[in-house]
N, C-alpha and C positions, 0 to 999 in steps of 0.2 A: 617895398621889399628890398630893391637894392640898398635905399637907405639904411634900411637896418644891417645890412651885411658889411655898407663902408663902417658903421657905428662900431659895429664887433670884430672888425679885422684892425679899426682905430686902438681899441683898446687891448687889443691881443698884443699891437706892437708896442706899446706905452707897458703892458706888463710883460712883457715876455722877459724880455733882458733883467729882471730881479727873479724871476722862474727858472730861467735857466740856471743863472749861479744857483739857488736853492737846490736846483736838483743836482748841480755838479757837487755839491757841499754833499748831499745827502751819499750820491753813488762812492765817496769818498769815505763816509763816514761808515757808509755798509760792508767796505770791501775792509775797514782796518777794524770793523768788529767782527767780521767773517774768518780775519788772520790770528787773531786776539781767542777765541774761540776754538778752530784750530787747535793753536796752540797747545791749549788748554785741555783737548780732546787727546794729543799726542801724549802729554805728562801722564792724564788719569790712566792712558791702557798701557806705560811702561810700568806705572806704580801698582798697579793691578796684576803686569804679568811676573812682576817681581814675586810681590806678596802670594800670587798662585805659584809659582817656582817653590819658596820656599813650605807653603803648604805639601806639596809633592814630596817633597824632601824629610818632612817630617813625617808623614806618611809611610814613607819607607822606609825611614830607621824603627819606627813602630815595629813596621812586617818582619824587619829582620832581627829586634828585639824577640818578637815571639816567637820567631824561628829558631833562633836563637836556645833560646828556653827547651823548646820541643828537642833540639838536637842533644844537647847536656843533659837533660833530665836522666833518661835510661843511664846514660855513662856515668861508671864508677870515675870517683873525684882524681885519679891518676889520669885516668883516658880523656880527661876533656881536655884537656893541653895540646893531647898531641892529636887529635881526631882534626881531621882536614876542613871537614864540614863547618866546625867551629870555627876553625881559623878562620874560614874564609867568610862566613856572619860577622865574625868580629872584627877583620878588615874592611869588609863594608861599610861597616855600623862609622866604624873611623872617618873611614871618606867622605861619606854624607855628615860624620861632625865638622869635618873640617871646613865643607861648603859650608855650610849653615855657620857656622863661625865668622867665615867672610864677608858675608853678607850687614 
């Protein structure tokens, strides 16, 4: 019994020293595809909160598009000019072109 134990603690020390580097090569190898990855994880949820940002945006000049509409329609073609309501739909509409323009 002991013989067997000196046999297998012989060859634990004859292999450990190329085990060891393998495993330090490995923990090295994991941590810079863990960073790599990462990475990668950060890009797709800017590019993503981007692309939903400007979803939102378009979305809204929609609403104020057909708000828009609803507000002009009853007024006679003198009154849409000066009605507040309108101004202020189609100042909107503006600002949200402008963002989306930036972008």
């Amino acid at each position: 019994m002991k013989d067997i134990r000196e046999r297998v603690k012989k060859e634990i020390k004859k292999i450990w020293p190329k085990a060891e580097k393998n495993l330090a090569r490995l923990g090295k190898d994991a941590a810079r595809l863990m960073k790599k990855t990462e990475e990668n994880i950060i890009e797709m949820y800017a590019e993503a909160k981007k692309q939903t940002q400007e979803v939102v945006w378009k979305a809204r000049r929609e609403k104020l598009y057909y708000d828009l509409g609803r507000s002009v329609a009853p007024l006679l073609t003198s009154d849409q000019l000066k009605n507040k309501n309108v101004l202020r739909l189609s100042q909107a509409i503006r600002q949200l072109d402008k963002k989306l323009r930036k972008k």
